[in-house]
Backbone as numpy.savetxt, mean C-alpha at the origin, in Angstrom:
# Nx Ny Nz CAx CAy CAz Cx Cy Cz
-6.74 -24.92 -14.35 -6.47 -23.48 -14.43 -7.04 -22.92 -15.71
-7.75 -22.14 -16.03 -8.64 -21.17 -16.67 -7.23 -20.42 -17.95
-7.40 -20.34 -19.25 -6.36 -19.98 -19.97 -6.24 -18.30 -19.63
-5.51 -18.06 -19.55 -4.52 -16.75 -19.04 -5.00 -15.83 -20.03
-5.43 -15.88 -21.31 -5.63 -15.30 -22.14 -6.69 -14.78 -21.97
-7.40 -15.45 -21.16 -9.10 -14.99 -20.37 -9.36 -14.13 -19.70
-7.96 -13.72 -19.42 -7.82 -12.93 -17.73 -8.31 -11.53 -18.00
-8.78 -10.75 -17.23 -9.28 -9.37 -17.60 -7.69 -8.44 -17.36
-7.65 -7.60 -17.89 -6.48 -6.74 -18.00 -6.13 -6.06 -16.57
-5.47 -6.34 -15.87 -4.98 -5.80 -14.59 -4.21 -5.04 -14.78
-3.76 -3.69 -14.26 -3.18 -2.80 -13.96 -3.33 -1.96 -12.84
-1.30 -1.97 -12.55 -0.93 -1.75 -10.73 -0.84 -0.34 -11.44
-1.63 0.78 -10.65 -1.41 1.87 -10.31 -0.27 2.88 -9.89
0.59 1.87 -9.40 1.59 2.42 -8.77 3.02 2.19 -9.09
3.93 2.84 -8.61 5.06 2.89 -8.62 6.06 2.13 -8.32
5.50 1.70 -7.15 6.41 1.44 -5.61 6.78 -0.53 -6.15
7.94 -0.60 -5.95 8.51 -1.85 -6.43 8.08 -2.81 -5.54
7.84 -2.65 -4.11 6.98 -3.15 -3.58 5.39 -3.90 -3.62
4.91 -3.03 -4.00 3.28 -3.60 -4.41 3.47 -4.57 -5.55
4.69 -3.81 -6.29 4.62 -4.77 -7.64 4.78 -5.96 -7.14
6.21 -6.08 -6.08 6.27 -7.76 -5.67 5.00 -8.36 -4.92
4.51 -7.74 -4.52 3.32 -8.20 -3.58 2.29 -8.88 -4.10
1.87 -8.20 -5.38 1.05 -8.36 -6.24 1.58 -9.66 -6.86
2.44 -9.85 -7.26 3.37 -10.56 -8.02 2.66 -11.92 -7.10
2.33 -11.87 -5.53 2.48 -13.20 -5.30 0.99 -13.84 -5.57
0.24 -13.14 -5.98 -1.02 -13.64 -6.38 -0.93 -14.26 -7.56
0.29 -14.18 -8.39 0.27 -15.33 -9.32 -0.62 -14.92 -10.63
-0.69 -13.58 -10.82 -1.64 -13.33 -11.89 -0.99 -12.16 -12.59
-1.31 -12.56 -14.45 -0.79 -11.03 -14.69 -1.27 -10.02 -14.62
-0.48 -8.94 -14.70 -0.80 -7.69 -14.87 0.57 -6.64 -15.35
0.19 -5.37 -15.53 0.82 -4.49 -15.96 0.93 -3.42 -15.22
2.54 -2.71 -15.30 2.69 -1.36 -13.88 2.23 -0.26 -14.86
1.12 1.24 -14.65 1.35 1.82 -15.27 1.20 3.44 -13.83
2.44 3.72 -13.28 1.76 4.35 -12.19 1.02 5.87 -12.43
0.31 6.08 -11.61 -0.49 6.83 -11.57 0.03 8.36 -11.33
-0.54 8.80 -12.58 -0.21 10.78 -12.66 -0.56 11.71 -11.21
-1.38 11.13 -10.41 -2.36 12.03 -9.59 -1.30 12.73 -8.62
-1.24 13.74 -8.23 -0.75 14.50 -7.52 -1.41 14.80 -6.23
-0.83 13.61 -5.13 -1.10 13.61 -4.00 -0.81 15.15 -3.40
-1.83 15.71 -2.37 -1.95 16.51 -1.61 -0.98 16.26 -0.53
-0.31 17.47 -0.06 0.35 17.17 1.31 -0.24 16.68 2.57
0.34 16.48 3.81 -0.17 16.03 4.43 -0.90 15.96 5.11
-2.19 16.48 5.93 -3.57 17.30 6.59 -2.34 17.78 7.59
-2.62 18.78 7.99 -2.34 19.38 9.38 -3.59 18.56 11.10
-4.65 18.30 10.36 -5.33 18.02 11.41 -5.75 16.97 11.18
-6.07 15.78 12.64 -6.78 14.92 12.31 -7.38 13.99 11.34
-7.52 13.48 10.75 -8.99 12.92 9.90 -8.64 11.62 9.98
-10.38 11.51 9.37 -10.34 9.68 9.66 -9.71 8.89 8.60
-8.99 8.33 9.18 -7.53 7.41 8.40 -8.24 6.23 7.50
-9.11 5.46 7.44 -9.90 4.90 6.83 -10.27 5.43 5.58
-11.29 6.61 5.48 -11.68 7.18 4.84 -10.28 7.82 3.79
-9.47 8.44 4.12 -8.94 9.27 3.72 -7.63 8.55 2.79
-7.41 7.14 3.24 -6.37 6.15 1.96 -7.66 6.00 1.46
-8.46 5.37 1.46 -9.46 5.03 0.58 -9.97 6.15 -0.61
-9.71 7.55 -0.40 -10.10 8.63 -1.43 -8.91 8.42 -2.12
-7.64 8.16 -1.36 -6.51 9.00 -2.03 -6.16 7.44 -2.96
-6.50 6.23 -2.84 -6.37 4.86 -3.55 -7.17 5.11 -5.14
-8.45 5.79 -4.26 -9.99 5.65 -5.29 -9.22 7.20 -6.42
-8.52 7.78 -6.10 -8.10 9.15 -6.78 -6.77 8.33 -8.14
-6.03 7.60 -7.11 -5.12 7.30 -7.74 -5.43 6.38 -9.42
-6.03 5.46 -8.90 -6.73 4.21 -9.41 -7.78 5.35 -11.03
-8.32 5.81 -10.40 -9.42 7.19 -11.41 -8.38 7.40 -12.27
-6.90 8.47 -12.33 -6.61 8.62 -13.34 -5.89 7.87 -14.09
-5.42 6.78 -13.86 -4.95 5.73 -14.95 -6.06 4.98 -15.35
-7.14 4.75 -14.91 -8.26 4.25 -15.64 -8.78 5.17 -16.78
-8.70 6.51 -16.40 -9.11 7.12 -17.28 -8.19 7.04 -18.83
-6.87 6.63 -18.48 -5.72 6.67 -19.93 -5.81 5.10 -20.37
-6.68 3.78 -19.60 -6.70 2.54 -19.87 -8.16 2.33 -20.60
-8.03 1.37 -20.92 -9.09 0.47 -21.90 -9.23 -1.09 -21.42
-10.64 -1.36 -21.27 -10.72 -2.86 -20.90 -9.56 -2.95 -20.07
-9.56 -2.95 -18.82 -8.67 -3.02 -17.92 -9.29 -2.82 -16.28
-8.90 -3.50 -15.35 -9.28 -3.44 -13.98 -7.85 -3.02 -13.53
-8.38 -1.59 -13.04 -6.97 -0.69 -12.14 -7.14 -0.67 -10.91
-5.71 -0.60 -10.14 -5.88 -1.60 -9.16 -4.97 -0.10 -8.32
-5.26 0.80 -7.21 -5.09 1.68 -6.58 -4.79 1.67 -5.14
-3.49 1.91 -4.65 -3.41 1.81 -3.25 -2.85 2.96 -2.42
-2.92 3.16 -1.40 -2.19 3.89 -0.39 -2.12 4.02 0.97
-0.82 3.91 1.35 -0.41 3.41 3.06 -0.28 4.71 3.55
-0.87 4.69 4.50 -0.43 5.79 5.45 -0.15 5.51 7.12
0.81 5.98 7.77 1.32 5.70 9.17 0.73 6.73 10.42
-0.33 6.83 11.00 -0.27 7.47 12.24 -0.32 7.27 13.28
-0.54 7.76 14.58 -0.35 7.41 15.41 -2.11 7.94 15.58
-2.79 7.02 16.09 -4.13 6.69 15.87 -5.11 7.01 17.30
-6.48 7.42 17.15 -7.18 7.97 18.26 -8.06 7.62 18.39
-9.24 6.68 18.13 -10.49 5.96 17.34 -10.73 6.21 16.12
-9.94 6.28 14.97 -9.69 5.63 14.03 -9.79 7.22 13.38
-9.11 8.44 14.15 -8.71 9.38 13.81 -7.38 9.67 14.11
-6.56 10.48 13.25 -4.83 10.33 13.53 -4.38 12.03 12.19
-3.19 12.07 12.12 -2.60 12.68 11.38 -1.98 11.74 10.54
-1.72 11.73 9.49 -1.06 10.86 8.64 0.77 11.29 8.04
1.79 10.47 9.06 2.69 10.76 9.03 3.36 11.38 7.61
2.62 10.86 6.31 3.37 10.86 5.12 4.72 10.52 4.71
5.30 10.56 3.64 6.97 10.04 3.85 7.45 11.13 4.67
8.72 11.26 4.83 9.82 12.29 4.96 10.20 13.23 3.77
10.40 14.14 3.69 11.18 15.07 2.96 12.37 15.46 3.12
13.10 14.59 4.19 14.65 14.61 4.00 15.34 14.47 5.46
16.51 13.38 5.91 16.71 12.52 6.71 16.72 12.86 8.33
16.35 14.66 8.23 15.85 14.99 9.25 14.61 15.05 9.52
13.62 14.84 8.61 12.54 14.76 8.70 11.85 13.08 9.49
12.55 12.39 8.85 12.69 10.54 8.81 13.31 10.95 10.66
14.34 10.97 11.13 14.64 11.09 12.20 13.58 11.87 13.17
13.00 12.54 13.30 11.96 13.03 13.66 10.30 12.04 13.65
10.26 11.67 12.81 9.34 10.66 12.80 9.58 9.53 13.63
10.47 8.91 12.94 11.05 7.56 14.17 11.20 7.95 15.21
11.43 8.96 15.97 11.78 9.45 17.09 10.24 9.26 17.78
9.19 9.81 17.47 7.69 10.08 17.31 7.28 8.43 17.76
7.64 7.53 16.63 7.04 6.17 16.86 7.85 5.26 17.53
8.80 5.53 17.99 9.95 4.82 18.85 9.23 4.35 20.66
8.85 3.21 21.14 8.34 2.70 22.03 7.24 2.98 22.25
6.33 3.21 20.74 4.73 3.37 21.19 3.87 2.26 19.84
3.04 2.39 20.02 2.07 1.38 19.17 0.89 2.51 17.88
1.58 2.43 16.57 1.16 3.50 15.96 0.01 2.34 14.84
-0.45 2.67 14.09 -1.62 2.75 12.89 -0.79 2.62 11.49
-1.14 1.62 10.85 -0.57 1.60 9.18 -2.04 1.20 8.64
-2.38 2.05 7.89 -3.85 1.94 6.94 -3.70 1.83 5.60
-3.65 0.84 4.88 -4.03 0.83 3.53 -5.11 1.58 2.58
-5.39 2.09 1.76 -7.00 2.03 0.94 -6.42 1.58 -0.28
-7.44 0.61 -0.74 -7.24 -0.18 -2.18 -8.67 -0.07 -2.74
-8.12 0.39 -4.01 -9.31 0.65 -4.95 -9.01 0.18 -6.43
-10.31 -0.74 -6.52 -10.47 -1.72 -7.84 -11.38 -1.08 -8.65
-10.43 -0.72 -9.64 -11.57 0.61 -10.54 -11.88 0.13 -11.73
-13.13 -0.07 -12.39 -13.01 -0.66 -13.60 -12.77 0.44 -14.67
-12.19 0.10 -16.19 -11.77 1.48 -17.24 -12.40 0.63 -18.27
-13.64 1.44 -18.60 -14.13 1.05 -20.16 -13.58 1.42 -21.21
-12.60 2.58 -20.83 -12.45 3.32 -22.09 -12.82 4.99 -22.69
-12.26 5.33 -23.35 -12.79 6.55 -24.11 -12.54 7.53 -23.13
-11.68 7.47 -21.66 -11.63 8.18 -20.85 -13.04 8.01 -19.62
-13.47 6.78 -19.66 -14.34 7.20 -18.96 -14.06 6.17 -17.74
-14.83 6.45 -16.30 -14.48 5.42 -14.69 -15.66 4.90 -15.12
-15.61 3.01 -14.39 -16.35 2.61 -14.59 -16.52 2.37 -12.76
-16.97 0.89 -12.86 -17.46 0.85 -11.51 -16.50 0.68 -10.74
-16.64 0.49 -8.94 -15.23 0.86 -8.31 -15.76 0.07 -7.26
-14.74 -0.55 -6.18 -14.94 -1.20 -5.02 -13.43 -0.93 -4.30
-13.89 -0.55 -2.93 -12.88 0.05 -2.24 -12.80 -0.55 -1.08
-11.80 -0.75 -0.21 -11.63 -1.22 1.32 -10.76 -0.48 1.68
-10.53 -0.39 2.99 -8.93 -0.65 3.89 -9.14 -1.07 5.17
-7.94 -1.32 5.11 -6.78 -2.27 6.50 -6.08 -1.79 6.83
-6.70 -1.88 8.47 -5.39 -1.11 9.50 -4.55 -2.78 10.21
-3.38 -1.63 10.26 -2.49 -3.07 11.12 -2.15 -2.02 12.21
-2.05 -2.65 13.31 -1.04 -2.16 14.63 0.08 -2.34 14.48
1.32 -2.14 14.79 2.54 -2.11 15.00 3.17 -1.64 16.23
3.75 -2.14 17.13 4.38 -1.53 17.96 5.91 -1.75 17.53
6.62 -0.57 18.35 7.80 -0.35 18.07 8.69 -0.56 19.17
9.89 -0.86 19.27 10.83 -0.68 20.52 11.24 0.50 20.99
11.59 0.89 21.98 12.53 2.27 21.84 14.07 2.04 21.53
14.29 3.76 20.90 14.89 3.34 20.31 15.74 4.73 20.47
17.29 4.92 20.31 18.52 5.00 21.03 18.34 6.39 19.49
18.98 7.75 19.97 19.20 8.83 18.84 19.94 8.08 17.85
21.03 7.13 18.60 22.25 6.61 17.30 21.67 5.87 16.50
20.48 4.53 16.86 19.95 3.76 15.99 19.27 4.23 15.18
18.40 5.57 15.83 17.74 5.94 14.70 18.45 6.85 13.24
19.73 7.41 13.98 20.46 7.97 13.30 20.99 6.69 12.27
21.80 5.88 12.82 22.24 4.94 11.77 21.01 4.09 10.35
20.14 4.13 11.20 19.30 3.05 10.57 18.88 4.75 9.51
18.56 5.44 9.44 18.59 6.56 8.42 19.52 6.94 7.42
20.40 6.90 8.52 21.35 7.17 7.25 21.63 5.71 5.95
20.77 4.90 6.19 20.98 3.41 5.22 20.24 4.30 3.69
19.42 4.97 4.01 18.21 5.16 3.01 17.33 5.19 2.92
17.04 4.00 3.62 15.97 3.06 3.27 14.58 4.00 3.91
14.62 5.15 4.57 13.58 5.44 5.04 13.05 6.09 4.48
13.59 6.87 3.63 13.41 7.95 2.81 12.30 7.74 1.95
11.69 7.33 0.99 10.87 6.51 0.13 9.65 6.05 0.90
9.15 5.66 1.98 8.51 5.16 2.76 7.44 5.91 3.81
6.00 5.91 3.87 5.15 5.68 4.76 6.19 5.72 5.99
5.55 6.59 7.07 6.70 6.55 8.34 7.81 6.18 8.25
8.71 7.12 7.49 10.09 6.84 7.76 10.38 5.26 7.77
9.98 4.14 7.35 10.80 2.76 8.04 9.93 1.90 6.65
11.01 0.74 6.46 10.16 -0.50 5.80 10.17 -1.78 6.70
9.29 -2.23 6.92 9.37 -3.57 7.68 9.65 -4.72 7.05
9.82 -4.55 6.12 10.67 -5.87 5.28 12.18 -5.61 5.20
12.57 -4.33 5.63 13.78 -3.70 5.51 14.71 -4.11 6.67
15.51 -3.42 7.23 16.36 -2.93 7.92 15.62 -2.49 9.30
14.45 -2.00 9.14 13.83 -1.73 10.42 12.92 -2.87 10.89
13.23 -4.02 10.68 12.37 -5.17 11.00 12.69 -5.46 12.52
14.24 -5.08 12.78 14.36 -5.48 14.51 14.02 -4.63 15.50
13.27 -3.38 15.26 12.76 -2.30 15.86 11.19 -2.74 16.38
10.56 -3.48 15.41 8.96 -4.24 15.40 8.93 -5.27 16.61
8.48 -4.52 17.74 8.14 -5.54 18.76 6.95 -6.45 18.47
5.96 -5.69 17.92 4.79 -7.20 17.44 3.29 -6.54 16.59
2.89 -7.14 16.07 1.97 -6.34 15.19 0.73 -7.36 15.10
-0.32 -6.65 14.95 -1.38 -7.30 15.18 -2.48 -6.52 13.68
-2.64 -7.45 13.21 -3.01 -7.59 11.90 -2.44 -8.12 10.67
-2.67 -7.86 9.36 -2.15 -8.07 7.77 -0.60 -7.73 7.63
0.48 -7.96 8.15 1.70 -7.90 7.84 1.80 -6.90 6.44
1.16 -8.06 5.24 1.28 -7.12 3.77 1.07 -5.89 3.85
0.14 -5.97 4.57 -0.43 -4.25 4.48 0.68 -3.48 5.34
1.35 -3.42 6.12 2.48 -2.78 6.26 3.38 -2.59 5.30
3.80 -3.44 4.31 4.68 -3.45 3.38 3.77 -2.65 2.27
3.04 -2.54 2.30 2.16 -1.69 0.87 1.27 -2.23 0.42
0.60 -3.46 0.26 -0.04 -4.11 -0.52 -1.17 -5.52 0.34
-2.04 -5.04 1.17 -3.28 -6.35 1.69 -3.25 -7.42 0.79
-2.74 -8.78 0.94 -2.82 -9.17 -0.85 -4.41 -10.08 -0.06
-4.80 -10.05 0.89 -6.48 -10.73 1.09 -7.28 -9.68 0.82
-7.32 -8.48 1.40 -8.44 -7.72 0.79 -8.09 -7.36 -0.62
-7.20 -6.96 -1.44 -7.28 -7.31 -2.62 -7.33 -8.87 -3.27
-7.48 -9.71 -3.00 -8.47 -11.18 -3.47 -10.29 -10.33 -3.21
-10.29 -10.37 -1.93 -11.93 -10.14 -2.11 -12.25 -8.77 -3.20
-11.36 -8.02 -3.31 -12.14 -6.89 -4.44 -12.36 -7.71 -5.61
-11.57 -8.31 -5.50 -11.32 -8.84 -7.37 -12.32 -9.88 -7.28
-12.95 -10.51 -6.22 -13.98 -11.55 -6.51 -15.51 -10.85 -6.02
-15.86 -9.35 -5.55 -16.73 -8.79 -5.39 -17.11 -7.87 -7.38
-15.75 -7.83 -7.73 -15.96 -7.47 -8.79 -16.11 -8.38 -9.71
-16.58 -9.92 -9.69 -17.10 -10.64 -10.27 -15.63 -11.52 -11.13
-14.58 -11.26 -10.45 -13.04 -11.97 -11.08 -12.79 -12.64 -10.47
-12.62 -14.25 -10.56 -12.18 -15.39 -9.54 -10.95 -15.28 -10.15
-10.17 -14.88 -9.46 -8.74 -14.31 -9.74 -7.44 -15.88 -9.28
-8.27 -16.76 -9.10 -7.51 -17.88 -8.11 -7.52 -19.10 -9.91
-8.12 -18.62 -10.27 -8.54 -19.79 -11.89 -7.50 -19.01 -12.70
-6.57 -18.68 -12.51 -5.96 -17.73 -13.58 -4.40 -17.80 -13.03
-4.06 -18.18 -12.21 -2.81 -18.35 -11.70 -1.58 -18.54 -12.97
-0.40 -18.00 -13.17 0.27 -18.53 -13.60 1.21 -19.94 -12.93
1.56 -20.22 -14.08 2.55 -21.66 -13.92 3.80 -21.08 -13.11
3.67 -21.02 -11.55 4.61 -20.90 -10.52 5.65 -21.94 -10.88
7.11 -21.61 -10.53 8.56 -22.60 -10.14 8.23 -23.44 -8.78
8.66 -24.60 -8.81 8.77 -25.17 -6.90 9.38 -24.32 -6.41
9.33 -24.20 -5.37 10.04 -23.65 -4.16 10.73 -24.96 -3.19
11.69 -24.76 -3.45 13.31 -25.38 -3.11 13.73 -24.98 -1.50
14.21 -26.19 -0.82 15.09 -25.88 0.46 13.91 -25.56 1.47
């Protein structure tokens, strides 16, 4: 293993306690510093879901690079729609538990779109972007249907509130997920394979740098 001290300066963009754990399982350090940018509401129409986490990752990722030094910033964002050839509306969170009820209602016994964009931004410094490498990942998800009360109960927990389509799949809404076809992580917030390949397109073998993991017991 490569001394840790070697490692180029990583920094998570974001907020979300999530990515942090996610990130966390790659075994490498880094630092949370989330990002100032003031996401736009949600399109009214269409657009291509690909494209459009990938600006709003590459936006995020831009202004904390711009406040970092010697540092690789690391930019993400999930979005949930219900998808058309790889055009959709992008559910956004909820704005309040009637909003979340309304959504779930929306994705309740149909097969909707979760898109990541992750953007690996390099920060030289002095305020300035350096170079950048971007992807995203869609996962499928289908959902069960699902009963006014469940969706009512399973809302009123919280847990939806905070969240890309109303729901977390590591959460409480995990028995609603009839079956999903793609990156699991990337439902939860964080691709942790397409972020490996940014970090080794950006010339970081990110796998030589591991910290000294605990066994895992039982």
């Amino acid at each position: 293993m490569e001394d840790l001290e070697a490692f180029p300066r990583l920094v998570l963009a974001s907020a979300s306690p999530r990515r942090r754990e996610l990130l966390g399982l790659l075994g490498l350090p880094f630092v949370v510093e989330p990002s100032r940018y003031a996401e736009p509401g949600a399109p009214a129409e269409p657009v291509v879901l690909a494209d459009f986490v990938m600006d709003l990752a590459g936006r995020k990722a831009e202004e904390v690079a711009r406040r970092c030094s010697a540092s690789w910033v690391l930019g993400a964002d999930t979005e949930v729609a219900l998808e058309e050839e790889g055009r959709g509306v992008p559910l956004g969170k909820p704005v309040d538990a009637a909003d979340a009820r309304r959504m779930l209602a929306l994705l309740a016994g149909r097969v909707h779109s979760v898109y990541t964009g992750v953007a690996l931004v390099e920060a030289p410094g002095g305020g300035a972007v350096g170079r950048q490498w971007r992807t995203a990942v869609r996962t499928r998800v289908r959902f069960r249907e699902m009963t006014e009360g469940m969706i009512a109960d399973y809302v009123a927990t919280g847990e939806p509130l905070d969240k890309a389509g109303a729901y977390g799949a590591q959460g409480y809404a995990a028995p609603f997920i009839e079956g999903i076809e793609g990156d699991f992580f990337n439902v939860v917030g964080l691709p942790l394979c397409a972020v490996g390949r940014l970090l080794e397109e950006a010339g970081v073998a990110w796998w030589r740098f591991r910290r000294d993991l605990p066994a895992v017991t039982g």
